[in-house]
N, C-alpha and C positions, 0 to 999 in steps of 0.2 A: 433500394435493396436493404431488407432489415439487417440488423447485426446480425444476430444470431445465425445468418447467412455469411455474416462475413469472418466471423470471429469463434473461435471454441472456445470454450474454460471447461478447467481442473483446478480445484479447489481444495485443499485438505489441511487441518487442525490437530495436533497432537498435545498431551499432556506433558509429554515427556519420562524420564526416568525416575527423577526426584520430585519434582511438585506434586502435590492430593491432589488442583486442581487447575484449571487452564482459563488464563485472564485475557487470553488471546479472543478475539474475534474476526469474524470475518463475513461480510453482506456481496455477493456478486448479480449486478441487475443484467444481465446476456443480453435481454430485448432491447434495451437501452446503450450497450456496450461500456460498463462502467462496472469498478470490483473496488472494496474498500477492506483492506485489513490494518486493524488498529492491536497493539500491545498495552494491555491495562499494568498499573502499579498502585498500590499501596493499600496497607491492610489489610486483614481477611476478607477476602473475595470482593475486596471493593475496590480491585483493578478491575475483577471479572464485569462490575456495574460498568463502569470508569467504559469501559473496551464495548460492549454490547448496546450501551446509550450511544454511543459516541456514531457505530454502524449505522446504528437502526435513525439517529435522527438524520447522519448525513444520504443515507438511501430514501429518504421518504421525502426530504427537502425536494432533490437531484429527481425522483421519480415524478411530481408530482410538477415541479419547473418544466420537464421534459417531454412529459405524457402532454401539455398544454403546448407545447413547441410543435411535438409532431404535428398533430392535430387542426393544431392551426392555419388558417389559409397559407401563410407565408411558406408555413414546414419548419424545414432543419434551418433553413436559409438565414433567419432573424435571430438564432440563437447564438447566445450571449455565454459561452461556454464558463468560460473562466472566471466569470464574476460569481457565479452560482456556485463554482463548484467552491470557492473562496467563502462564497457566505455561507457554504451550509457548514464548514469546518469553524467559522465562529457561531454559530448556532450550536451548535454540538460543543462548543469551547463553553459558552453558557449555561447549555443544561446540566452538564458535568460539575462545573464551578457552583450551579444553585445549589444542587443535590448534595455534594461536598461539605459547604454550608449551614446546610439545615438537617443533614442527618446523622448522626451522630456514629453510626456505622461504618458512612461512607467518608467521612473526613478525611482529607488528603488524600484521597484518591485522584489519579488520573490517567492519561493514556497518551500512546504514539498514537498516530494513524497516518498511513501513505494511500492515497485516492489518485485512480486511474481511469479516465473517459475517454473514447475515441469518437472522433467527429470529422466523418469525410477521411483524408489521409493524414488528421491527425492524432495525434499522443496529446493526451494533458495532461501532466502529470502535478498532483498538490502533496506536501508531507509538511510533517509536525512532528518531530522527534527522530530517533533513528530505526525507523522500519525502513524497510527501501524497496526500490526497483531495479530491476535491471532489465536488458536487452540483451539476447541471443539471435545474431544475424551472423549467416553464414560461417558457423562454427566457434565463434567466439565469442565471450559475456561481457559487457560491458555494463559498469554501473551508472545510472542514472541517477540517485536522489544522491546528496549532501550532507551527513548525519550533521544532528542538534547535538552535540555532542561535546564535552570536556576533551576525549578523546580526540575526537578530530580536529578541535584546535590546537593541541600540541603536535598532530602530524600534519597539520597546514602551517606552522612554523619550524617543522623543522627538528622537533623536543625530542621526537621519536620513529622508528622506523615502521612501516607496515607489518615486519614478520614480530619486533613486542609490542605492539597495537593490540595482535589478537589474544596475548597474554598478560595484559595491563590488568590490575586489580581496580582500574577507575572505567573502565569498556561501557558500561552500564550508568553513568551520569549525566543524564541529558539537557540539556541548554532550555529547551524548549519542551512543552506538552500541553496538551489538553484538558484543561480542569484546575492550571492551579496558578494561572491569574485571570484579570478582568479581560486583556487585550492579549489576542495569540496572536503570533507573523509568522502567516502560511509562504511555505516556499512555494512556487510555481512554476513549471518550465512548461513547453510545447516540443514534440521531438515529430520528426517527418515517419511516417509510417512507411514500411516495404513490404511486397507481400512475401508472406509464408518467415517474416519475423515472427520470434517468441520474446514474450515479456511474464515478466517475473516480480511480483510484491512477497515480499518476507520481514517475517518479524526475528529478531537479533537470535531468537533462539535455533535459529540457521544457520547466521552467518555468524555466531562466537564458537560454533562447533566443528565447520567447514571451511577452510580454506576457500579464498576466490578458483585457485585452480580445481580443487576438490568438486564444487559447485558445478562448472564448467563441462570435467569430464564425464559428472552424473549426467548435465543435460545432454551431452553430444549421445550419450549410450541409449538416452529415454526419449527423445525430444518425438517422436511416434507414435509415443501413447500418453498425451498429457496427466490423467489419471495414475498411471505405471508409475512417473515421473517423478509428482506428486509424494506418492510413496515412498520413494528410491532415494529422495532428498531429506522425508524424518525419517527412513528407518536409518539413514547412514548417520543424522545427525545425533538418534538416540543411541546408535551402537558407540560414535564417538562419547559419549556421557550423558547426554540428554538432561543437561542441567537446567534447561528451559525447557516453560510449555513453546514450541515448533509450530509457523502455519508458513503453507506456500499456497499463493491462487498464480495459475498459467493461463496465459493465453496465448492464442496463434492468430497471427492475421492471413483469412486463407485467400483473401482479394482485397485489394486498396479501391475502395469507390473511387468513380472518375467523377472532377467536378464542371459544372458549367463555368464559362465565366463570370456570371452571374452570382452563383456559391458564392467563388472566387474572392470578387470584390465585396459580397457583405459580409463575409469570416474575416477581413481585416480586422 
């Protein structure tokens, strides 16, 4: 059963209120079931480079690994999800760090990026900074990624509460990114997929404007028209200030493939 049978996306990128221009990007491959949104930073529009390299080398690694997977005698069966999806985010850690380097434009520039593959009834989920994921099942949102974040080590010890989290003047200092050493440490989990779950990547210009509850009651109101949805979550983020360029990509799982035991045992 191809994805795009199995899975819908809704995709949408906003400037926001205050920026001239949007260093967000975003790559969604359907036929392959795989979405990448990355948050560029630094310098005039050399997040916007930073965020758009970062897509386009992790989608073309991922398509070109994948298109050779399907294809192949074996199939889906022999693929090696995780290792690929690990190396194309140091691949893209590289291109960003050369370009950095040698252009004088783009100096210190770099990027989040949160990458999401389904394979069979799984999630895989990879991130590098604080963009994130989440999961809506059965009416309620829960987060999946971990931010790289200054921030969220002081509320994993304790320093600070969740509700001045989203009004700390540090919200915005990431631990980790793309472009601005030699060696990056992608996080990675796997999550069990259900059908007719929604999953959710977003870059901070979301979640520093909306509440996790705020988020939550958009999707329960929109979760029907992922496109509607989409919309429903920057127009609310740019009515709250719109102090970030905003992107959300949605997906639905509308059938969890069933596997052989076969699958089974070569996806260990």
């Amino acid at each position: 059963m191809s994805h795009q049978h199995v899975l819908e996306f809704a995709a949408l990128s906003d400037t926001g209120c205050v920026r001239d221009h949007n260093e967000d990007a975003i790559v969604v491959c359907a036929d392959y079931g795989c979405a990448i949104l990355a948050d560029g930073m630094g310098g005039y529009k050399a997040g916007e480079v930073a965020s758009a390299m970062t897509t386009q080398v992790i989608a073309d690694y991922l398509c070109s690994k994948l298109d050779g997977a399907w294809t192949s005698k074996l199939g889906l069966q022999a693929l090696n999800l995780s290792r690929w999806m690990v190396e194309s985010i140091e691949l893209a850690n590289r291109h960003v760090l050369y370009s950095s380097q040698t252009n004088l434009d783009c100096f210190g520039m770099g990027t989040t990026v949160v990458l999401a593959c389904c394979l069979q009834d799984k999630l895989l989920l990879a991130h590098v900074g604080d963009s994130r994921a989440y999961r809506f099942r059965d009416g309620h949102l829960a987060r999946l990624t971990h931010d790289h974040s200054v921030l969220q080590e002081q509320l994993d010890a304790g320093l600070v509460t969740e509700e001045q989290a989203r009004f700390s003047s540090i919200r915005n200092l990431i631990t980790r990114a793309i472009g601005t050493q030699e060696d990056v440490v992608v996080e990675l989990h796997a999550h069990q997929l259900k059908e007719q779950d929604l999953y959710m990547l977003c870059s901070d210009g979301l979640t520093d404007m909306l509440s996790h509850d705020e988020i939550q009651l958009l999707i329960q109101q929109n979760a029907g028209d992922l496109s509607l949805c989409c919309r429903a979550l920057i127009d609310n983020a740019n009515a709250a200030g719109g102090i970030d360029n905003t992107s959300v990509v949605l997906f639905r799982v509308n059938a969890v493939p069933s596997m052989t035991w076969l699958q089974r045992l070569l996806l260990r």
